[in-house]
Biotite code that builds the C-alpha atoms (Angstrom):
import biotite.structure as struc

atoms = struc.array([
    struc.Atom([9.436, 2.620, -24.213], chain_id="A", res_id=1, res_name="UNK", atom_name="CA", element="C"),
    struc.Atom([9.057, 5.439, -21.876], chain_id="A", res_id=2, res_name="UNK", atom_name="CA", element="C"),
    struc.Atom([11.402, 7.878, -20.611], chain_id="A", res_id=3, res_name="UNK", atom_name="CA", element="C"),
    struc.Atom([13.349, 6.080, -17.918], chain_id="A", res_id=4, res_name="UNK", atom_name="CA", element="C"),
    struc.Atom([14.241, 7.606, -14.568], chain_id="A", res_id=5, res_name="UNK", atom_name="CA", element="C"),
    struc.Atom([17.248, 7.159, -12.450], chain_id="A", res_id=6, res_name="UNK", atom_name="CA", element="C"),
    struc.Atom([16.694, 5.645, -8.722], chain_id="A", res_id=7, res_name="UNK", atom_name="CA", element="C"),
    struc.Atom([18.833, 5.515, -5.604], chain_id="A", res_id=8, res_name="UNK", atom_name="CA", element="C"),
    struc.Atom([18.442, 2.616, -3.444], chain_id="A", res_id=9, res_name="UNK", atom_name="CA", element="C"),
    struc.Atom([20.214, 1.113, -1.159], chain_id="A", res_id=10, res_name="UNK", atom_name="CA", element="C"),
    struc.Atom([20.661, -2.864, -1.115], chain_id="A", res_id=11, res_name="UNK", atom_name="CA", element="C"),
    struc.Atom([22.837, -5.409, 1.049], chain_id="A", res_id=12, res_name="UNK", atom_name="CA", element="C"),
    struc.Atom([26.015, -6.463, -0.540], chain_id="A", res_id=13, res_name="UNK", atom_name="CA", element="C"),
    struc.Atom([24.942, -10.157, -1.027], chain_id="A", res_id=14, res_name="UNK", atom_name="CA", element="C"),
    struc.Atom([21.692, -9.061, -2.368], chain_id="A", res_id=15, res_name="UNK", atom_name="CA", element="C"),
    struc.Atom([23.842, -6.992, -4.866], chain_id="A", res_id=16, res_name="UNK", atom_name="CA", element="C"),
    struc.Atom([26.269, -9.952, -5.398], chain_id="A", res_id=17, res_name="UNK", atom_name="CA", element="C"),
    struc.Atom([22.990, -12.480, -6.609], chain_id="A", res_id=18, res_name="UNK", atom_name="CA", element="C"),
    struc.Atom([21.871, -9.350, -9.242], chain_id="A", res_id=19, res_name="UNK", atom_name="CA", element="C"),
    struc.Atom([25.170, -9.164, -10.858], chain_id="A", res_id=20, res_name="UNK", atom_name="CA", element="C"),
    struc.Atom([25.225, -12.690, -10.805], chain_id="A", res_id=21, res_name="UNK", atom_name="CA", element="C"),
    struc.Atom([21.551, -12.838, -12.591], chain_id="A", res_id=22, res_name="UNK", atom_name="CA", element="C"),
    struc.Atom([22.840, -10.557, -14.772], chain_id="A", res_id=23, res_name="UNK", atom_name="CA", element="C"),
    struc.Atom([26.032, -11.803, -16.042], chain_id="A", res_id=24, res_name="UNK", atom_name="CA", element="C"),
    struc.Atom([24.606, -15.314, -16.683], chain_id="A", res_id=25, res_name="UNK", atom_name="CA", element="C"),
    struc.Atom([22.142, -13.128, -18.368], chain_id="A", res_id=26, res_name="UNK", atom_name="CA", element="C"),
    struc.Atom([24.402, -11.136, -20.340], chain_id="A", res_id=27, res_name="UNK", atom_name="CA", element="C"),
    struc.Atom([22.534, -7.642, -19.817], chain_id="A", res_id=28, res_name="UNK", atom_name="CA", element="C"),
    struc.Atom([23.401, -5.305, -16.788], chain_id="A", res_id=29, res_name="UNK", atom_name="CA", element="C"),
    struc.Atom([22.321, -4.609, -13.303], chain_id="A", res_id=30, res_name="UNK", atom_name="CA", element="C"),
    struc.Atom([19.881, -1.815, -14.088], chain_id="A", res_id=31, res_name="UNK", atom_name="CA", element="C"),
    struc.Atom([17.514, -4.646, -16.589], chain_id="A", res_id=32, res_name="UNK", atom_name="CA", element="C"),
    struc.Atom([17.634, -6.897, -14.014], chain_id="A", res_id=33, res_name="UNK", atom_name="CA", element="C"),
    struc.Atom([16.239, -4.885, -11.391], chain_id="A", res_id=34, res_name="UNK", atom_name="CA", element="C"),
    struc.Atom([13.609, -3.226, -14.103], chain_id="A", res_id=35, res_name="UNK", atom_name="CA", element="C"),
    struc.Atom([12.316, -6.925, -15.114], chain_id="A", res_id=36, res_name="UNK", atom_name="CA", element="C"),
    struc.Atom([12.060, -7.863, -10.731], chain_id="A", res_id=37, res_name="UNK", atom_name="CA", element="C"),
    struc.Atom([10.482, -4.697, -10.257], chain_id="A", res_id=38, res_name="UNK", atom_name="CA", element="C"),
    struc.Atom([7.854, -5.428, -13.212], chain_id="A", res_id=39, res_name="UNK", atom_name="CA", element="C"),
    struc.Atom([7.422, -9.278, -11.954], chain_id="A", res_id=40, res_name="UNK", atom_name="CA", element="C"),
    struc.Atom([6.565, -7.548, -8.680], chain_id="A", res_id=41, res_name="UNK", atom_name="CA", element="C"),
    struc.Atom([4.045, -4.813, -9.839], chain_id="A", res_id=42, res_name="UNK", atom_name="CA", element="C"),
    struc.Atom([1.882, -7.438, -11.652], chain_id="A", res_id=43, res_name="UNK", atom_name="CA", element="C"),
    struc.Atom([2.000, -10.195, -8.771], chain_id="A", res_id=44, res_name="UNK", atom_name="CA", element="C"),
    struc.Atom([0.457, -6.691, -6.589], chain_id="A", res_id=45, res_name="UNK", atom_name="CA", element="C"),
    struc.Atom([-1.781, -6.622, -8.976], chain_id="A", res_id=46, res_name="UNK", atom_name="CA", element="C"),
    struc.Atom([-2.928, -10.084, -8.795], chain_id="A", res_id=47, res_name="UNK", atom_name="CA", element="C"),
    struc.Atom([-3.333, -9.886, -5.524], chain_id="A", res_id=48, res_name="UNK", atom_name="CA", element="C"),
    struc.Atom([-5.399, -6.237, -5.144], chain_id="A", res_id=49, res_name="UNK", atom_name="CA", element="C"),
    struc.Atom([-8.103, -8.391, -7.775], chain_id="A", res_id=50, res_name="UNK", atom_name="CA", element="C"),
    struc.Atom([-7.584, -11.267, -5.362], chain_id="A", res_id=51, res_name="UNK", atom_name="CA", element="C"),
    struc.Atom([-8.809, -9.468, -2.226], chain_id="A", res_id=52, res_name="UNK", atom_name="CA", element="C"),
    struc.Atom([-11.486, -7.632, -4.045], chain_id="A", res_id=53, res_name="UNK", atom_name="CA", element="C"),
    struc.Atom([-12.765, -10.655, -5.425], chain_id="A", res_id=54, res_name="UNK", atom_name="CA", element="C"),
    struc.Atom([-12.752, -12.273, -2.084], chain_id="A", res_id=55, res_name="UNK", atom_name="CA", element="C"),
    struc.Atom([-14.371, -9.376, -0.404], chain_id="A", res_id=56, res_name="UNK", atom_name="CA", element="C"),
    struc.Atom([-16.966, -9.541, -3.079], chain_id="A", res_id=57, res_name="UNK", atom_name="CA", element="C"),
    struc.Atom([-17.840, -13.050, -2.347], chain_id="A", res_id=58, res_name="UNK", atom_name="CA", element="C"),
    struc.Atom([-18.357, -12.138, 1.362], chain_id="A", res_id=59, res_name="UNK", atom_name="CA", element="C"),
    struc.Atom([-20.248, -9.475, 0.665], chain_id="A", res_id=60, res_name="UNK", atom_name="CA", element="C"),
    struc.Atom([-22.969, -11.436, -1.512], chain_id="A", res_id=61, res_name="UNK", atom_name="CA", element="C"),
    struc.Atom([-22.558, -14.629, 0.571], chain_id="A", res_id=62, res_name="UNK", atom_name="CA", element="C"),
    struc.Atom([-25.663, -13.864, 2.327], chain_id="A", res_id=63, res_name="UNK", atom_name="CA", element="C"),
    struc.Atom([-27.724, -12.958, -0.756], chain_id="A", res_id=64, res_name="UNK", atom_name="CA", element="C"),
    struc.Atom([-27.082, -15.778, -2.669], chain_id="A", res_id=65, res_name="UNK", atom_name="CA", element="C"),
    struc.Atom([-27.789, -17.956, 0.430], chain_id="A", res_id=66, res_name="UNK", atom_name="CA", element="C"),
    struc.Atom([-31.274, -16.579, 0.402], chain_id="A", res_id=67, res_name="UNK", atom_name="CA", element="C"),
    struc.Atom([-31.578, -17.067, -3.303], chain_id="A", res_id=68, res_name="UNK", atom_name="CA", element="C"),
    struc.Atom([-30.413, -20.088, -2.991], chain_id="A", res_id=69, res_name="UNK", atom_name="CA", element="C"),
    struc.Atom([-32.795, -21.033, -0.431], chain_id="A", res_id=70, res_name="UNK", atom_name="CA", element="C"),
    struc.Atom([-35.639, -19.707, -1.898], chain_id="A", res_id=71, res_name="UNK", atom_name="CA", element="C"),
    struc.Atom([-34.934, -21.906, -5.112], chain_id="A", res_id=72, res_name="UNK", atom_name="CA", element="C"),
    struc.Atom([-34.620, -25.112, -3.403], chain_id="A", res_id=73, res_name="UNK", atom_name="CA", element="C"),
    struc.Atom([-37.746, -24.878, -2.124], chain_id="A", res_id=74, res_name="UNK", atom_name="CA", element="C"),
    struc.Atom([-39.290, -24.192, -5.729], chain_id="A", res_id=75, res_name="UNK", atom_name="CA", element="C"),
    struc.Atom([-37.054, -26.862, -6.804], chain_id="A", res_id=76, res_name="UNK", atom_name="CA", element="C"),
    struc.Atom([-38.651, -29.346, -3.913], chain_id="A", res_id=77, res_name="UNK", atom_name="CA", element="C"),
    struc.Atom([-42.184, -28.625, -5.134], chain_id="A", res_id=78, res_name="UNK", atom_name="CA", element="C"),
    struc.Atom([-41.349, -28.688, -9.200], chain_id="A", res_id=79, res_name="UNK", atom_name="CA", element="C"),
    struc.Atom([-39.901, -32.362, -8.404], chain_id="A", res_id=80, res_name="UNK", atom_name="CA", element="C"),
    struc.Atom([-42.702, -33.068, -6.550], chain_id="A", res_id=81, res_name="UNK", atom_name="CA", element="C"),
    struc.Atom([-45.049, -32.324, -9.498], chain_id="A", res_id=82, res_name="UNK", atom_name="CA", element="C"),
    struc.Atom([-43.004, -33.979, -11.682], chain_id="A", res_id=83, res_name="UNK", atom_name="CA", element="C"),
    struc.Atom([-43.489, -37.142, -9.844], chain_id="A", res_id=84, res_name="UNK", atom_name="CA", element="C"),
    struc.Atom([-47.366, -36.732, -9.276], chain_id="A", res_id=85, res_name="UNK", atom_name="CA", element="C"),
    struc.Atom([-47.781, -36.112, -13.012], chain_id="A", res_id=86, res_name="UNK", atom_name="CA", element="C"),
    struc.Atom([-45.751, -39.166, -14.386], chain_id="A", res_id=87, res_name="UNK", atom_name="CA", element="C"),
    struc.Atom([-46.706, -41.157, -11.375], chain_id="A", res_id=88, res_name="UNK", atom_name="CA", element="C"),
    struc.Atom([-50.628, -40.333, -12.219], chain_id="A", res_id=89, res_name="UNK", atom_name="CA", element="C"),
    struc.Atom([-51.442, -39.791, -8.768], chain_id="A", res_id=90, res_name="UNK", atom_name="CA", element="C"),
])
């Protein structure tokens, strides 16, 4: 593990009356407690940061793949439409 740091904060008293709590049913201390929320949180930041760029990647091609998808339905249309002539004999 890395070298750990030491870190001031300030919290209310019944926020720090639910840690202890975790960590006594826990059996580890304060300090783990906090360490494990403060991973939990990182990767759900995470999560979302891919979130948003996927989303804004999505908006951003929208429009393309509209037009490709367009485009194709309209090859699609006349490929049927050969299909039928063909097996149809017309």
């Amino acid at each position: 593990m890395s070298e750990k740091k030491r870190i001031v904060l300030s919290i209310s008293q019944q926020l720090l009356e639910q840690v202890d709590g975790i960590a006594q049913r826990r059996q580890t201390n304060r300090s783990e407690v906090i360490r494990e929320a403060m991973r939990q949180y990182v990767v759900e930041r995470r999560k979302d940061d891919i979130r948003i760029a996927l989303q804004q990647g999505y908006l951003e091609m929208a429009p393309i793949n509209l037009r490709m998808a367009s485009e194709a339905f309209f090859v699609e249309q006349e490929a049927g439409g050969t299909v039928e002539r063909l097996v149809s004999g017309v």
